[in-house]
N, C-alpha and C positions, 0 to 999 in steps of 0.2 A: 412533581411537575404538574402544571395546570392542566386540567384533565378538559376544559371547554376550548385550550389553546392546540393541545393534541387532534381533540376530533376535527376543529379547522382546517389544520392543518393533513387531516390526513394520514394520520402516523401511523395508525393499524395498518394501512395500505402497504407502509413497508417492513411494518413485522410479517404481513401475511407475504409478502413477496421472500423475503428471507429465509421464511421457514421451508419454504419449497426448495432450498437450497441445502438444505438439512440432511442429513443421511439415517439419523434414528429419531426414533419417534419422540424418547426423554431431550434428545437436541431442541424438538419442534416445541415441546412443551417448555423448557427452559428459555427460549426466545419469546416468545407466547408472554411469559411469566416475568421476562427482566427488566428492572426498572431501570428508567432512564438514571444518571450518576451524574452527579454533582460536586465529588470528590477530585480534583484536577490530578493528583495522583494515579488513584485507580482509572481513570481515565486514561492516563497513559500508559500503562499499564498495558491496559486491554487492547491499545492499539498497537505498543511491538509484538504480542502475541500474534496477533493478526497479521499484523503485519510480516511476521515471521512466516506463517501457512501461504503468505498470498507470493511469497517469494518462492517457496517448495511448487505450488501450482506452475508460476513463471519461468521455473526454471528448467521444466519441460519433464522432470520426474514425476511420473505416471502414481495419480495416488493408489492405492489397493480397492477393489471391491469389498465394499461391506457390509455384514449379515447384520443387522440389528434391529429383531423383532423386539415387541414389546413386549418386556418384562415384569411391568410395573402390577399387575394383580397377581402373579406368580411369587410375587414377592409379598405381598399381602396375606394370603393365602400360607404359604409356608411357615406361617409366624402361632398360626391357629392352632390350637391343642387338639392333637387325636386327628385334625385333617393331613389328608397330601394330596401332592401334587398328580394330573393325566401323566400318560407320556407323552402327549403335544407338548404340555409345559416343561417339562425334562427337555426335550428339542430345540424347543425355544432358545432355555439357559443355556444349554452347548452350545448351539451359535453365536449369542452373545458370549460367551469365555471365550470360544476360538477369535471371532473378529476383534472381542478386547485387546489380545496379546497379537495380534496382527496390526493393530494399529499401534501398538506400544513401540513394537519394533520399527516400524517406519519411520516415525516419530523418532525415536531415539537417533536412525540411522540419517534421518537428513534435515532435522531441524537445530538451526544456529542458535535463535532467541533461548537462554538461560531459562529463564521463568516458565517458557510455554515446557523446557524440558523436567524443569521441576513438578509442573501439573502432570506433564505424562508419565512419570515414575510414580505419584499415588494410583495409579492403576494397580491393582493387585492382582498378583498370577497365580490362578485358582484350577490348576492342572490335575489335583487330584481329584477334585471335585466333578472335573469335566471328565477325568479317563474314570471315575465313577457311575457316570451317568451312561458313559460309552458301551459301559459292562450289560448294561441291562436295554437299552434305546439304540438302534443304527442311525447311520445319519438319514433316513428315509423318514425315521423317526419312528418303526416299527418296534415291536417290545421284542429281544433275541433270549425269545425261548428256545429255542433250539440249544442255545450255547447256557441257560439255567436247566441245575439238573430238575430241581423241586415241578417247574411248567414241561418238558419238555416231553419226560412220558405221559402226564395227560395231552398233549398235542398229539402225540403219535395216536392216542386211540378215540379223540377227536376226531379225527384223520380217518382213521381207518373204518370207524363206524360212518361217517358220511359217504364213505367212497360203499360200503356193503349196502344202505340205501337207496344210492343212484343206480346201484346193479337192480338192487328189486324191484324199485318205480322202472328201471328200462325193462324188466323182465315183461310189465304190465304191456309197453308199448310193442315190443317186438313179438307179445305172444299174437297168433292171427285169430283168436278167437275173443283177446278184447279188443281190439283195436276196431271194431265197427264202433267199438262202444264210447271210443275217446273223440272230442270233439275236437283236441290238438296232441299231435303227436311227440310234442316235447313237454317236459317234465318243467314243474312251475315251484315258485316258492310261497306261501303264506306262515305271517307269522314265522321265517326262520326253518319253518320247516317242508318238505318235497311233498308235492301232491299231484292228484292228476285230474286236468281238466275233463271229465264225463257229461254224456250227453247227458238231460234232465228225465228223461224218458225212459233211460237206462240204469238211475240211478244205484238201484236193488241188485243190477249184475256185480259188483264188486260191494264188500265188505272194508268197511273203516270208516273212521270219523269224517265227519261235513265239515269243512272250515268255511266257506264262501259261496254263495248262491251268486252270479253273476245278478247287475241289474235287471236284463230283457229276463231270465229265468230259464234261460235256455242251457246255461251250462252250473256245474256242480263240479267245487272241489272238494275232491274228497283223497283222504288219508288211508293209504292202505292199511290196516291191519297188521298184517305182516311188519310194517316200517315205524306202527305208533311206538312198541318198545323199544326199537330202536333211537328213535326220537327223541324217547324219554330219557335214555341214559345219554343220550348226546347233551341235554338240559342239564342233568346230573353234575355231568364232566365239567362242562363249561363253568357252571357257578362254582365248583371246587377248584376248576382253573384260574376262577376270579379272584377270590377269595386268597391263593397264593399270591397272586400278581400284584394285591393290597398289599399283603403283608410284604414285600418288596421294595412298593413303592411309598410304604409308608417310614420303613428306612432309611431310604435314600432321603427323602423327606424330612427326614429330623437332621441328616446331615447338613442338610444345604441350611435348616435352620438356625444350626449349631455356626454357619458364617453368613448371615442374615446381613452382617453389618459391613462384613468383608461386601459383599455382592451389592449394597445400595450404596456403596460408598461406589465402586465400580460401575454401577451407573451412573452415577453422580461425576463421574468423573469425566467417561464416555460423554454427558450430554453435554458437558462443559466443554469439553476440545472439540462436537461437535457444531457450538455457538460458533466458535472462532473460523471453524472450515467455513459453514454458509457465510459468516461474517466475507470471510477471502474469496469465495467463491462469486460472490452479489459483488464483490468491489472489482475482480476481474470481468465481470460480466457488465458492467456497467462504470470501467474506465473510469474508477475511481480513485484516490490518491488518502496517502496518509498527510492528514491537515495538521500542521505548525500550532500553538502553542501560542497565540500572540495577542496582545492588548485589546486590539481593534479587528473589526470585520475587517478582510483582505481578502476576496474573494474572487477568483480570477477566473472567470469562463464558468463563474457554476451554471448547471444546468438543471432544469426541475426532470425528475423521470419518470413526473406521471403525464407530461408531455408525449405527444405522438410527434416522431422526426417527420421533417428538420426542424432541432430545436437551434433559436437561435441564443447562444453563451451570451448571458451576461456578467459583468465584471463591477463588485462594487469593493472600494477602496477608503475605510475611513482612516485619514491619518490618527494619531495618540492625540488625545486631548477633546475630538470631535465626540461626541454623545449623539447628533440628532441629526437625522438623514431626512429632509423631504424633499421626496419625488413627485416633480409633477407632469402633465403630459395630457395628450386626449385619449379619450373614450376609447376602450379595446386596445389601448397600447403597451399594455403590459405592466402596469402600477402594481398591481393587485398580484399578479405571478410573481414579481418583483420581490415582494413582501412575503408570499409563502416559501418562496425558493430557497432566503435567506434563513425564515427559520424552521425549516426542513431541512436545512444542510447543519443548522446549530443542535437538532435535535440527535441527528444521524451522527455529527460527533461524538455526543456525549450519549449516545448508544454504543461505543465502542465502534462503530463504521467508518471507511472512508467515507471522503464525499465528493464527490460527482463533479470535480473543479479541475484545474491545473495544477502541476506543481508548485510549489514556494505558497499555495494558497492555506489560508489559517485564520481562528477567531479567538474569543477568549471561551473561558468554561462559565458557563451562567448558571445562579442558581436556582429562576426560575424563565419561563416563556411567558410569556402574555400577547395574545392575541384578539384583537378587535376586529374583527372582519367578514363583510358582506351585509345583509340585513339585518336585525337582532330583533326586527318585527315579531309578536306573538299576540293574537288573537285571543289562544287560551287564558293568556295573563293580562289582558286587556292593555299591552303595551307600545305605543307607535315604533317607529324607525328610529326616531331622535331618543324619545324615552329608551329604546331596548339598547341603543348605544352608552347614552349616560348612567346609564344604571350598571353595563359592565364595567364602562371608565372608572367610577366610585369603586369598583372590587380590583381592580386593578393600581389604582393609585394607592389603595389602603396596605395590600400585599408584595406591592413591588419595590425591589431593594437597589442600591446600587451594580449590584450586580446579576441584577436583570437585563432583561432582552423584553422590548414590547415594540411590537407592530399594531400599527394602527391605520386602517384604511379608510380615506377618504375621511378626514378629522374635522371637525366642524359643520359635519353635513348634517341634512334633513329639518334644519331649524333657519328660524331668519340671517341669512349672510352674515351681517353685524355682530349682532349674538353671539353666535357661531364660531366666528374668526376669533370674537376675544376670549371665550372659553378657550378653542384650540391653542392659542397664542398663552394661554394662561396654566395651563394643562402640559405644555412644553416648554416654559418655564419652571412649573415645579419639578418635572423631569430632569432637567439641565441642571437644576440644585441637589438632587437627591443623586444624580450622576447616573442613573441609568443608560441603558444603550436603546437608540428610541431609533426606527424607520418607521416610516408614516408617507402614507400619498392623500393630494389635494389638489384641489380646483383652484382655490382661494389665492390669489392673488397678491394680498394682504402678506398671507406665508412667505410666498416667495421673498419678498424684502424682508422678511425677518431672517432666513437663511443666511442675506446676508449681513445683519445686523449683529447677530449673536455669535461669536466668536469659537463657540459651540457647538454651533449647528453647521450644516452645509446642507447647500442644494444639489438635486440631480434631477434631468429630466428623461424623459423617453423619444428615441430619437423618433422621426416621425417626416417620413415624404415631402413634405409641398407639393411636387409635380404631381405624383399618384395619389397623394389623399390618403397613402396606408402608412400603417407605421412600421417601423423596423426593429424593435423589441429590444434594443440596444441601451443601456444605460451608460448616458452620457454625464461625468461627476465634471461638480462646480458649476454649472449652470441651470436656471430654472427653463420649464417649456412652456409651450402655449396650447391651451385644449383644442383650438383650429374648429371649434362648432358651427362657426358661420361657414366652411366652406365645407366639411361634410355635412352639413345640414344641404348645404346648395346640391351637394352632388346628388343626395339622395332623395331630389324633386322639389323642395323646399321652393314655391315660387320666386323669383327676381327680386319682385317689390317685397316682397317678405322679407328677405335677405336686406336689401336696400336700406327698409326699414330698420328695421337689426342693426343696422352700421351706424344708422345718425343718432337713435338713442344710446348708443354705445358712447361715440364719441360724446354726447353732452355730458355721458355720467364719467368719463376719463381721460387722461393723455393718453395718446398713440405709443405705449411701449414696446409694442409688435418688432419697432424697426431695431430698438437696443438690445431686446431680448433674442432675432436673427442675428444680427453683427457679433452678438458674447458667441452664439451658436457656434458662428463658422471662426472667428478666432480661436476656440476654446480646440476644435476638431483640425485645425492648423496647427495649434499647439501640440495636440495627441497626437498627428501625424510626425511634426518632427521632434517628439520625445523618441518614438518608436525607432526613426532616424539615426539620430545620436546612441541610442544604446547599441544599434546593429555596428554604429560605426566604433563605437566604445568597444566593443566586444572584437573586433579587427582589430583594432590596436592592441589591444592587451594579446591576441593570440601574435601578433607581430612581435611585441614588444619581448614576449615569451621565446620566440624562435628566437631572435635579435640575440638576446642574454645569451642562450643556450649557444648560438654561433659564437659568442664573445670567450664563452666560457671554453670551449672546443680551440681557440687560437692560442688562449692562455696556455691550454694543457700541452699543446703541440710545441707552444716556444719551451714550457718547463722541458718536456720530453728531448726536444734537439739538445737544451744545456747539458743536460744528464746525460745522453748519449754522447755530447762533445767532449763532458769532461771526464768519463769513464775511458775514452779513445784516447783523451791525451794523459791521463794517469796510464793507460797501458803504455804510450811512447814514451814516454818519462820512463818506465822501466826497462823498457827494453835500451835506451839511451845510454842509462845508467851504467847498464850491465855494460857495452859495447866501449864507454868512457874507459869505464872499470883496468879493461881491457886492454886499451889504449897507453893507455897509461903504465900497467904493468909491463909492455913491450920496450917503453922509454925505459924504466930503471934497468930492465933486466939486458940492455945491450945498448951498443952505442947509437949515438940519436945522431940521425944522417938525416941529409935532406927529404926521402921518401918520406920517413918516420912522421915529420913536422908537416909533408904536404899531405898526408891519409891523417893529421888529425885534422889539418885546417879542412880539409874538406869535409870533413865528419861532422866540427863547427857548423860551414857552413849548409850541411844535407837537414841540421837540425831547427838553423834558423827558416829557411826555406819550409819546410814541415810546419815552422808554425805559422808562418806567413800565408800558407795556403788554408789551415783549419781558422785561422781568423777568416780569411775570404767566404772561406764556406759560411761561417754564421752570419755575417754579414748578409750574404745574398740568402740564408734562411728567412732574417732578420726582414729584410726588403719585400719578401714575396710576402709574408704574412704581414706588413703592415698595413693595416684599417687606419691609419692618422689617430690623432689624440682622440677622447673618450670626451669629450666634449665639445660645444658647437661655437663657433668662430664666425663673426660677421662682421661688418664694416660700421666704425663709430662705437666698438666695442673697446672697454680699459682692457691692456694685459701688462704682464710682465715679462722680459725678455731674460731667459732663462740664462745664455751665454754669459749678458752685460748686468745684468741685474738692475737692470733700468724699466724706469715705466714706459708705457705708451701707450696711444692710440691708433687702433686700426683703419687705414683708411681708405686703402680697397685690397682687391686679389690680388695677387701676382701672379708668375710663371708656375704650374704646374701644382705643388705643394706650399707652395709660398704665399707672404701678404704684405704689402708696402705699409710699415710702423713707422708714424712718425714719435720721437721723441723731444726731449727740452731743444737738442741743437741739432738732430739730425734728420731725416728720413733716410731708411735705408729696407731691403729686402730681408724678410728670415724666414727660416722653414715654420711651418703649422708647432712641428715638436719640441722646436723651441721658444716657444708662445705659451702663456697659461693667461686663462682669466685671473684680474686681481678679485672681484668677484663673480661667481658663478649664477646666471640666469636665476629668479624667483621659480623659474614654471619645471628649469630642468631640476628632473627626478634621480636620483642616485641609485645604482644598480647594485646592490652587495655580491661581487664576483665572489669565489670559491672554490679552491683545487682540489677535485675531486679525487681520493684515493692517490695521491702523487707524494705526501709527508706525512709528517707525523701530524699535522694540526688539521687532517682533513673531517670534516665533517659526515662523511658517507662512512659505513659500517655495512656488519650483516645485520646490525640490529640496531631498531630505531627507539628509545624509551620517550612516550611521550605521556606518563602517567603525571598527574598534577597538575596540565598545563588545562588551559584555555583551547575551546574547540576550533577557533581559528587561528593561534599561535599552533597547536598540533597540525593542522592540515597544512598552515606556511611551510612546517618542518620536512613533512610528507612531501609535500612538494618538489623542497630544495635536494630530499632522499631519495625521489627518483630520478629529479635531472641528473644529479651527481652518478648515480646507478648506470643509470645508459651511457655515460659517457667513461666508467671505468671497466663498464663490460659487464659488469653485478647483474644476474638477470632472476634472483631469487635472494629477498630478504623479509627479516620480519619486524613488525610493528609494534611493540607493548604498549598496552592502553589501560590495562588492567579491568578491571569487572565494573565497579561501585554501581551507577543506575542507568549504564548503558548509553550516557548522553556522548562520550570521546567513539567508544564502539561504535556505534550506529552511525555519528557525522561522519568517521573516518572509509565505515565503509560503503556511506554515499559518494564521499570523493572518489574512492578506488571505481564504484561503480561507473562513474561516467569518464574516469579517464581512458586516453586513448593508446597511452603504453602500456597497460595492464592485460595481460591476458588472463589470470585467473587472481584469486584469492579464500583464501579458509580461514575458520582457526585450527590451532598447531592442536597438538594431541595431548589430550590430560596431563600427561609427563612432563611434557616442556612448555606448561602454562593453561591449555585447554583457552576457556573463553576470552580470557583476558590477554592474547595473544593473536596477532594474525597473520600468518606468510603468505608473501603479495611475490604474483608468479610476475614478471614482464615481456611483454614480447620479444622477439629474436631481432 
């Protein structure tokens, strides 16, 4: 990546922002250290990773505190012949073993993303090593001698010979015949070993070595006699105590060396899952989103965050096909944020970060940045504004691909207008041929009608007051702006006739486009406004249209349900009929048929017609309450066909209640709605695919949905129609197969679940029955 386009832009700003985000120190240095990626794969990659950590953060499970000093010269060190390690650095590495497998396990227990759990199993679990280090180091990080035999009796008589010298140095103090002679009554140390502070004038009343003459000379320590051999065997002890404790730790030492590879590999690993946390951590802290995969700049509300709030979002939108974005606008109004915003948010992608936009927002993967921006003045190199511009534009044109990103500020500047303009004009023409991604801001005039000239290109300007004279930072696409100089020049004292002046050389040098480039203004923000319009009202429809179906679908299931219940009731009277005929019957042969006989059948006849006379009624008035009219719409001066007569006609107005007065070849006459169909069906009207949810054999709904193979919006339609059909059969747990391959069905699928409003929970299922490539989607009650 261009390493002049970087510091423009600032980019160290947000490695150093991220690494404070960091939990061990191999994380900070691994951030520090990672190159920007140019690979559209590992790119994304790095972003479900991420994106997996920033959902564990969101999901309200508390991450673990974690120990991760630095390890990285302990590891150096151990590799040395005949060296080892303190027991600081023993301490060290049990903390980083403990927090390694502390984070292992977290990881493994609550992260979804495949790949981030493949990183977190090359952790390695180095327990013996750590209950190694345990044996000999506490966690304080003290050496447990007490618990080795080898140190343990020299500590005891370490011990015991200091405690017999504090008794003789106190013997000194509590005797009442030195004590005139002590200048301080408490017992002191030099050099490691007990002395006693004596007046200087006194020195000759006690016996033993001089270690210290105070500055002023007024006090003398001095070594009792009595306590120097003691001293010296304390000296003795201690360096034989030393002396074991190497041998110990030189041990241990060769151990940890003996997995030298195991333990850098384990950091290596740690600072890797570390990148991804600060990654998730800077992306929740800074309300940032995972950016889309897409052709063109589609940037919704990015915001720069080296801005101080309120910042105000802007939003740039290049369709497929456009290459070349110039914005124009006045002074201070945001051209130049504009331009850094857009590639700081391209650089932040292809660092593996979200970025600082809206949802649905997304660019493509470039493979390099180029940036032009601010002064390029240098003194030392003896080169003006105009020269330090052309001179990077030449490095820039020579190295830039089509699938580059180059920003360019203020293009054409610092040389004579004319000049200026045709170089710029010429400069993004070779751009628009070589197909680069070009934004660029300008004064130039000229530009603006080439924006709209080049099919290629488009305009944008910065929106900007009239009444207040401020601008409002907004990026306004498809039209160009006006730099408004004459009246901030006025507001800010510019005299009258100054101004005045200003206006009539203006005019002689142009036509007035002020008033075309106003009128594009507020039609264009007419336009925005009811674009915004129509989708709020698009978006009501379609949740209407949504209930509508699912109401449709609910009347269907309810008329299936009465049939089935109607005709399970009259198969049960049918047998019971049967039997009672049966019956009947048998009474006739077996004795004589008298009048009773023939009036208990006829009435039996007629209890049966009656029965069914009434279960017709009933489906009828079932029938009547749930009717909605036909599934299509009926207006006057409409063709149909008269279902009864099988004749044509036309409609030609309402009638009574359900009805519409058809006239035909010879007639006009009244018919119901449900006997009417269009001969053909409206252009505009949409067709519903109804569906019997769980009611036969050809139903569509399951406990399991297979949507492997399919297209990510054929599987979501399916998901869909799997949970209308679900709520409506009472299914309030089923699952999804999507299978594993690169996570593109996984991940849309479980955006949909995410934001629908029937779902109460969802997972994947457990290694047994599928693991990642499976998901059960809980619904609400």
């Amino acid at each position: 990546m261009d390493d002049h386009a970087l510091n423009l832009l600032e980019f160290h700003r947000i490695k150093n922002n991220l690494k404070e985000f960091a939990f061990s120190p191999g994380g900070q240095r691994l951030i520090q250290n990672q190159a920007i990626l140019t690979d559209g794969q590992k790119i994304s990659s790095l972003h479900l990773k991420v994106d997996a950590v920033k959902k564990i953060l969101e999901s309200g499970t508390n991450f673990p505190s974690l120990d991760f000093p630095d390890i990285t010269g302990s590891l150096k060190h151990m590799c040395i012949r005949e060296a080892f390690l303190e027991p600081e650095e023993f301490h060290s590495l049990f903390r980083y073993f403990g927090a390694s497998i502390q984070l292992k396990k977290f990881l493994k227990a609550n992260a979804a993303e495949q790949t981030l759990l493949d990183d977190t199993a090359a952790i390695p679990e180095l327990n013996e090593l750590q209950s190694a280090i345990s044996r000999v180091i506490d966690r304080d990080g003290k050496v447990r001698d007490s618990k080795i035999p080898e140190l343990a009796g020299l500590r005891k008589k370490i011990t015991r010979l200091k405690t017999d010298i504090e008794k003789q140095v106190q013997s000194y103090i509590n005797n009442p015949d030195y004590r005139n002679y002590l200048q301080s009554t408490l017992p002191t140390l030099k050099d490691g070993r007990s002395v006693l502070a004596v007046k200087a004038n006194h020195r000759g009343k006690i016996k033993g070595i001089v270690h210290e003459v105070s500055s002023s000379g007024s006090t003398v320590y001095i070594e009792p006699a009595h306590a120097v051999e003691m001293n010296n065997e304390i000296v003795r002890l201690e360096n034989e105590y030393r002396q074991e404790l190497v041998k110990i730790l030189k041990g241990l030492t060769v151990r940890m060396a003996e997995r030298a590879d195991d333990i850098r590999r384990m950091e290596e690993t740690v600072s890797l899952l570390d990148s991804y946390y600060s990654r998730a951590r800077y992306a929740v802290a800074t309300n940032a989103v995972m950016p889309e995969n897409l052709p063109s700049l589609h940037l919704i509300n990015a915001r720069h965050l080296f801005i101080k709030p309120p910042v105000v979002p802007m939003t740039i939108d290049l369709k497929e096909g456009i290459r070349v974005l110039i914005i124009t606008g006045p002074n201070t109004g945001g051209k130049t944020v504009s331009l850094k915003t857009a590639g700081l948010i391209a650089l932040m992608n292809q660092f593996g970060m979200q970025i600082p936009c809206d949802p649905g927002s997304g660019l493509p993967v470039f493979d390099n940045i180029f940036a032009d921006i601010g002064d390029e003045q240098s003194i030392e190199q003896c080169l003006s504004t105009f020269s330090g511009h052309i001179r990077n534009m030449s490095r820039i044109i020579s190295k830039s691909t089509y699938k580059s990103l180059v920003l360019l500020d203020e293009l054409g500047s610092g040389t004579d207008p004319e000049e200026g303009v045709a170089i710029a004009m010429a400069v993004l023409d070779h751009f628009i041929e070589k197909k680069c991604h070009v934004l660029t801001s300008t004064h130039h005039g000229i530009l603006k009608n080439y924006g709209y000239t080049k099919t290629a290109a488009v305009n944008a300007c910065m929106e900007f007051d009239p009444e207040k004279l401020t601008p409002t930072f907004r990026v306004i696409m498809g039209i160009p702006g006006e730099s408004y100089a004459l009246p901030i020049a006025e507001r800010h004292g510019i005299p009258e006739t100054v101004i005045h002046k200003a206006k009539e050389y203006l005019n002689d040098e142009r036509t007035d486009i002020s008033g075309l480039i106003k009128s594009l203004s507020e039609k264009h923000r007419e336009l925005l406004e009811e674009e915004e319009r129509q989708k709020l009202l698009d978006r009501e429809l379609t949740e209407k249209l949504r209930h509508s179906d699912l109401k449709e679908l609910q009347l269907k299931q309810k008329e299936i349900e009465l049939r089935e219940k109607g005709l399970s009731e009259l198969k049960s009277f049918l047998s019971r009929s049967r039997k009672e005929l049966e019956n009947k019957i048998r009474e006739i042969r077996e004795g004589e048929l008298t009048k009773e006989k023939i009036r208990n059948v006829k009435d039996f006849l007629y209890s049966i017609e009656e029965k069914v006379n009434d279960e017709d009624e009933k489906i009828k008035r079932h029938i009547n309450e749930m009717d909605t009219g036909p599934d299509y719409y009926l207006e006057p001066g409409m063709k149909v066909r008269i279902r009864s007569t099988q004749r044509n006609g036309i409609i030609l107005r309402k009638g009574r209640k359900k009805s519409w007065i058809v006239e035909t070849d010879t007639l006009k006459a009244e018919f119901n709605e449900k006997d009417l169909e269009p001969q053909e069906p409206p252009e505009s009207e949409s067709t519903v695919e109804i569906y019997s949810a769980g009611l036969n054999n050809d139903s569509t709904v399951g406990i399991q949905l297979d949507v492997r193979g399919e297209r990510l919006e054929e599987a979501v339609k399916k998901l869909e129609k799997q949970i209308d059909g679900a709520l409506l059969r009472g299914l309030r747990e089923f699952s999804v197969v999507h299978g594993k391959g690169e996570g593109v069905l996984q991940h849309g699928i479980h955006e949909y679940l995410k934001k629908c409003r029937y779902v109460k929970d969802y997972f994947f299922s457990t290694p047994e029955e599928g693991g990642f490539g499976k998901t059960i989607v809980i619904l609400k009650d």
